[in-house]
N, C-alpha and C positions, 0 to 999 in steps of 0.2 A: 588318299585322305590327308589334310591342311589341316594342323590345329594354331588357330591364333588367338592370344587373349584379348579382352574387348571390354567396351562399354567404361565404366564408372574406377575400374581397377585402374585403366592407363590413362584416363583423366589424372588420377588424386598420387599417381605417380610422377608424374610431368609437375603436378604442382607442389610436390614437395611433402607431400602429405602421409600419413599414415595410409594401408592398404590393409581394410578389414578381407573383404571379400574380393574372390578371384571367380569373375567368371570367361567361360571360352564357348568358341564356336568351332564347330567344325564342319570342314568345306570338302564334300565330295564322297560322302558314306551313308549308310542306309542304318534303320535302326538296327538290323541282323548283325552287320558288321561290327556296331559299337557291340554289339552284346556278347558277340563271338570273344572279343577283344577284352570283355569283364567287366563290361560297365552295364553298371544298374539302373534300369530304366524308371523312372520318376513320374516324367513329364502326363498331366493328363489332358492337356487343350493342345499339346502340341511335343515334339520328341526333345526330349529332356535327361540325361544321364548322369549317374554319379561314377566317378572316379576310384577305381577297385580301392586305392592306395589313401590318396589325400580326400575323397568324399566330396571335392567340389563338382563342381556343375558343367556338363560338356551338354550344348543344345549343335543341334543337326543347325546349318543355315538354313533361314526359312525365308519366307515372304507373308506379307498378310493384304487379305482384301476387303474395303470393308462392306457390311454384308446387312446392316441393322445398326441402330443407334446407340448414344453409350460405347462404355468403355468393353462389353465385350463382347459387341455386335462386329467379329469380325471370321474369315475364313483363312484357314494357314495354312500354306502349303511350304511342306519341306521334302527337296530332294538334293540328288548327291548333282545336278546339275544348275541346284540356287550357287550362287558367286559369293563371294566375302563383301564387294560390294552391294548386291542385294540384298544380304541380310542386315548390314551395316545404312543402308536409304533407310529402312522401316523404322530407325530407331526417333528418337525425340528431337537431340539436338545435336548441334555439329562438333560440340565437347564433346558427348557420349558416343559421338560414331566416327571412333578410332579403336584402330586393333594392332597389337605386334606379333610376328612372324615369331617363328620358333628361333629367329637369330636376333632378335630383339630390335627389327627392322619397322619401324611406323609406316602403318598402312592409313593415308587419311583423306578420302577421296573428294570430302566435304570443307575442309580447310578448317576443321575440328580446334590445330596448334596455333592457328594463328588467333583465332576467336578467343584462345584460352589464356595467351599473351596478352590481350587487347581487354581482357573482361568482358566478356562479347554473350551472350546468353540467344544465340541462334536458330530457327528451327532447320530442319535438314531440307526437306521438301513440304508440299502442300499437303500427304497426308497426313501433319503435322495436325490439321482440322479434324481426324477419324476416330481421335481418345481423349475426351477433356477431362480427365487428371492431366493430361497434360498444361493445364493450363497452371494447377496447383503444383504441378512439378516446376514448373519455371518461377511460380513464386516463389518456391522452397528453395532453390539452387540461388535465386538470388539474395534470400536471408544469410544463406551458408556461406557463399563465396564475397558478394557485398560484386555482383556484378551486376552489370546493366541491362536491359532488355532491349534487345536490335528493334530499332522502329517498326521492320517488317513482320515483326514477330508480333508488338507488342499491337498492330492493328490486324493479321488474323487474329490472336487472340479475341481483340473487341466481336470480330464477326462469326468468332463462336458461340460467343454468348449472344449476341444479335438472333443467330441461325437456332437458338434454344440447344445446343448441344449441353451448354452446361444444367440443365434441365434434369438429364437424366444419369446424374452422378446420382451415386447411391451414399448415404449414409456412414458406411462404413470406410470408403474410399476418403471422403473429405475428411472424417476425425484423424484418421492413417498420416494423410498429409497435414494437414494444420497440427496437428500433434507436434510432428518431426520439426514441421518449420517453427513451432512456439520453440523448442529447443535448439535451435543455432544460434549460430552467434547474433548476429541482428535481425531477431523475428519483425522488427517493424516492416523491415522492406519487405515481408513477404503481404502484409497487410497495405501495404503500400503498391506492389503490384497488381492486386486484385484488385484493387478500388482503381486503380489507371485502365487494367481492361474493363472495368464496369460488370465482374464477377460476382464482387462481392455484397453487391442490394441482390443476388437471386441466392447465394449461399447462405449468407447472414445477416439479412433485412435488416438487424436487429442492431447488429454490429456496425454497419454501412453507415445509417444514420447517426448514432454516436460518435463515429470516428469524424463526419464534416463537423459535427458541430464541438467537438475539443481533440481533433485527432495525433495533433502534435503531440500535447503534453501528455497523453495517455501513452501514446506510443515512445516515449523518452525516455517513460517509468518505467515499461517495458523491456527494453535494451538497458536497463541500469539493472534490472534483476538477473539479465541475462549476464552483464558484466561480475554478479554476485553469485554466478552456476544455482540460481534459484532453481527449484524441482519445477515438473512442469505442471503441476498441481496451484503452486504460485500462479505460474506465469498466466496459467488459465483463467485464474480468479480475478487477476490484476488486470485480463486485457476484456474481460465480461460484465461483472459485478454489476457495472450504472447501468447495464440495459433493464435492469431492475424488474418491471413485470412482464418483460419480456423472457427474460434468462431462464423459465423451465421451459417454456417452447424452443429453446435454440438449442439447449440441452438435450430435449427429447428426439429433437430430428436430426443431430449430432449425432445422439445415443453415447453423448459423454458419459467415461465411466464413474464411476459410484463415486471416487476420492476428488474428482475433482468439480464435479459438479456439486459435490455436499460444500466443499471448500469455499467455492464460489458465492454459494446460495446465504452464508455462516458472513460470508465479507457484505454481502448487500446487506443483511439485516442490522451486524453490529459494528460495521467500519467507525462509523460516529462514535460512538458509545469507546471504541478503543484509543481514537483520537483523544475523546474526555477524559482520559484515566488518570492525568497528571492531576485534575479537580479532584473526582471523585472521592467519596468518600469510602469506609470500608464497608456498609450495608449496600452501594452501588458496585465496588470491586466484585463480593462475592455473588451478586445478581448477577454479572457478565459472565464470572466463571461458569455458574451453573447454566445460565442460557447457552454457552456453548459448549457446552458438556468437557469442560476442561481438565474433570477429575478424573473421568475415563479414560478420556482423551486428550493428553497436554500432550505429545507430538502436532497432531491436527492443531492444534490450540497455537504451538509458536511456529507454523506454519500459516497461519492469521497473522498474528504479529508482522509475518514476515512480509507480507501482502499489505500489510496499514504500512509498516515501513517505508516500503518504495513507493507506496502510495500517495507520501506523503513528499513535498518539496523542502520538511526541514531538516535541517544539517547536523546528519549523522555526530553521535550516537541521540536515536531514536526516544525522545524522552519517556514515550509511554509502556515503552518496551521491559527497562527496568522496574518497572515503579509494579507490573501485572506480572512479569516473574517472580517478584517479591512476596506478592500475594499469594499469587499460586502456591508460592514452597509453604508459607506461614499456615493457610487456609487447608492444604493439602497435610499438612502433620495432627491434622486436628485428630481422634482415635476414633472414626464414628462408627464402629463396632462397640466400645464400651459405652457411648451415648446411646447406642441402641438398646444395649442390656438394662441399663441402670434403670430399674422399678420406682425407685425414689422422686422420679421427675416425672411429674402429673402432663407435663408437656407432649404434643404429636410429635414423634420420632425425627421428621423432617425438620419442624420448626426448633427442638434440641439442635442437630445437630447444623443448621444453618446460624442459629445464635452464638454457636462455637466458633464458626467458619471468623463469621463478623470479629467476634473478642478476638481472635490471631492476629487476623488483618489489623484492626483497627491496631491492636498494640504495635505494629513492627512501622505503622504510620505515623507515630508519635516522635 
């Protein structure tokens, strides 16, 4: 039995990086023998073990063949006679398919180091065509790292999507990725790689089209929120919003969750209206608040802000941004539990307590 560490751990070690997660492979044992030895079996598609001690992850070297379409249309076979090299071909790219020995000895069959040197985003082999997330893995790795995609790479990609592989990603695979890659460091290029393999008119029609026809400067705004560690609820909102009646059908076949799809949905209707606010008056300021339920919810509410912000090309500090927190706190101090009570005002409770909101505002705008 060989245990060597592998995959994405001795990538982001080589590059200098932080090492969240440690995974290993082990070359030459049977699930009996891990289990003999105290490791807890996991794995359900394939032999997977946790570590009596540290609770990482120890998989059997496998192989995979593929078997059916999609991502996990495949057959895996692991025995104690698969090789470090065989399990290390099946992986994605030639970064990811490096492992060190238990002497801290690089095993790189693929030329993994020098690809990693060069900014090089590689596929290992041809069954590189057998899993399209991989195709949103390589745009993700190149948001995160800001590397380049190997020419040979970047036209199988196109004849995945050509051969309908990207076809049958599921839902939940894409949000998983476009998620992660909205949050690195330069989510453009990840949107920039799918649009060069011709991915992205079958994953987001919606998005495709918007991005030819203003993809620069949306994408700019983009990596300046990123530059500002913007939540990914932002960056959702700031890179969808104009697809306008399109955005619940891209949402719904996303199955983007509740916070950032509401977020989104809140920028398309009232972006304008927050760009106005330096005009506005205060019978318009308190219409905004309550059309975006800012008195429930003023987190969500300067997370708007925060999306008109970078949305905006003018030079920070963000005029509209002070002038609608100001309101908020005036309008938001108003008592509307004792404007509820008071018997004395023939007035409908809502319209009391909106005339109040007005008289704050308007005074702190004076």
């Amino acid at each position: 039995m060989k245990i060597y560490r592998v995959g994405g751990a001795v990538r982001d070690e080589r590059l200098g990086l932080p090492v969240r997660d440690r995974d290993w492979v082990v070359v030459g044992a049977t699930p009996e023998a891990m289990v003999q030895a105290g490791f807890r079996p996991v794995g359900r598609d394939f032999p997977v073990f946790l570590h009596p001690q540290t609770h990482e992850e120890y998989a059997l070297a496998r192989t995979e063949r593929k078997s059916g379409p999609g991502y996990r249309g495949f057959v895996v076979h692991a025995a104690p006679d698969v090789t470090l090299e065989d399990d290390l071909a099946r992986r994605d790219l030639t970064i990811n398919a490096m492992a060190l020995d238990e002497h801290g000895s690089l095993v790189d069959p693929f030329g993994g180091a020098q690809d990693l040197s060069a900014g090089v985003l590689r596929h290992v082999s041809p069954a590189f065509t057998e899993d399209p997330v991989r195709i949103l893995r390589v745009a993700r790795f190149a948001a995160r790292f800001g590397f380049t995609v190997a020419p040979e790479t970047l036209q199988l990609m196109r004849q995945m999507v050509a051969d309908g592989e990207v076809d049958h990603l599921v839902a939940e695979r894409v949000w998983q990725e476009v998620s992660r890659g909205l949050m690195e460091a330069r989510p453009s290029t990840m949107f920039r790689v799918l649009q060069d393999c011709d991915a992205l008119p079958v994953i987001a029609p919606e998005l495709a089209v918007m991005l030819v026809a203003d993809g620069s400067r949306i994408l700019d705004r983009l990596d300046r929120a990123a530059d500002d560690a913007a939540p990914l609820t932002v960056r959702f909102a700031l890179t969808v919003w104009r697809t306008g009646d399109d955005l619940e059908s891209l949402c719904a076949r996303w199955r983007v969750p509740a916070d950032c799809r509401e977020l989104a949905e809140l920028a398309a209707r009232w972006l304008s209206r927050i760009g106005n606010a330096p005009a506005s008056t205060a019978t318009q300021l308190v219409e905004l608040l309550q059309g975006v339920d800012a008195f429930r919810r003023p987190d969500r509410f300067r997370e708007l802000i925060c999306v008109a912000r970078h949305d905006s090309d003018a030079t920070p500090p963000y005029a509209p941004a002070e002038r609608l927190e100001r309101a908020l706190t005036a309008a938001a101090s108003v008592d509307a539990a004792r404007l509820a009570a008071d018997r004395s005002d023939p007035r409908p409770i809502p319209e009391r307590i909106r005339a109040a909101r007005e008289a704050a505002v308007d005074a702190i705008l004076r």
